[in-house]
C-alpha positions, 0 to 999 in steps of 0.5 A: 500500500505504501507503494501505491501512495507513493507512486501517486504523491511522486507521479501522479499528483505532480504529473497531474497538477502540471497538466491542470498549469498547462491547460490553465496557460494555453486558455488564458495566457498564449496559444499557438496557431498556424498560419494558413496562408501566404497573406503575411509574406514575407513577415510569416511564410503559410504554416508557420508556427507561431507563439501568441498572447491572449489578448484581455484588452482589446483597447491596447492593441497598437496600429501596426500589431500582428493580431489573431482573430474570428473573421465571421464572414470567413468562418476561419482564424485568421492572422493580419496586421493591425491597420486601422482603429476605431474611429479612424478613416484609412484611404488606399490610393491606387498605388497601395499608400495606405493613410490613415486620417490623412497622414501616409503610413510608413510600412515596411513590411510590405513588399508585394503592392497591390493596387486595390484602393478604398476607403474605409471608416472604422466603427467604433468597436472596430479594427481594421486588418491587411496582409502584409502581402497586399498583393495575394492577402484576402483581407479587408479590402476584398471582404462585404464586410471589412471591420472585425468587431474588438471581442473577435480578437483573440491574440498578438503574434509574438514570434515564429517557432517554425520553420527553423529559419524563420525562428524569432522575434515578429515586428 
């Protein structure tokens, strides 16, 4: 019996309790995701691996962040860049320049330019999301609807775990 009620207090307890930290962590604290497309490249290749937090509120989210959401109109996870907060009217010119209330957008993430303009004013409540790549990204540009509710926010990409190469910090 001493046997058993060792291997349980030895094994089993902490075995267990380290399960429990580990679901508790993947809930509220970071996940990882996998990228599904090419609409970042070439800040993440498709089926990259990616380390994220959980976002718990959305209002300190900054223009410029990689954010996972719920795109509703896709019924799919998707990862994009941060273009456009609440509020906020954000013009793409013919030749890609996006602005934001008028003032040009320094982007340097983006290396394949599209030239699909528009003019999008963020409701209150909402984001705004682009592909770094402009040219192959299904984003808010092509979408019915363009804005992404706050609480369909779910993380920031914080760095890529894989493919090797790739392994580092996301900017």
């Amino acid at each position: 019996m001493d046997t058993v009620k060792k291997f349980f207090k030895e094994w089993i307890l902490p075995f267990g309790l380290e399960i429990l930290v580990l679901l508790f962590l993947l809930k509220y604290v970071f996940t990882f995701v996998v990228v599904p497309t090419g609409s970042m490249i070439p800040t993440i290749d498709e089926k990259s691996i990616l380390f994220t937090t959980r976002i718990h509120n959305v209002e300190k989210v900054q223009r410029g962040d990689i954010l996972v959401f719920e795109s509703e109109e896709l019924h799919e996870t998707l990862i994009k860049r941060l273009i456009g907060l609440p509020g906020e009217t954000v013009v793409v010119d013919d030749e890609g320049k996006v602005t934001v209330d008028g003032v040009l957008l320094d982007e340097p993430y983006v290396v394949y330019q599209s030239d699909r303009s528009g003019e999008f004013h963020v409701p209150e409540g909402c984001y705004l999301f682009f592909g770094d790549n402009r040219k192959g990204s299904n984003d808010a540009r092509r979408w019915d609807d363009p804005y992404i509710p706050g609480d369909k926010i779910i993380a920031k990409a914080r760095f890529t775990l894989w493919p090797l190469p790739n392994f580092g910090v996301l900017r």
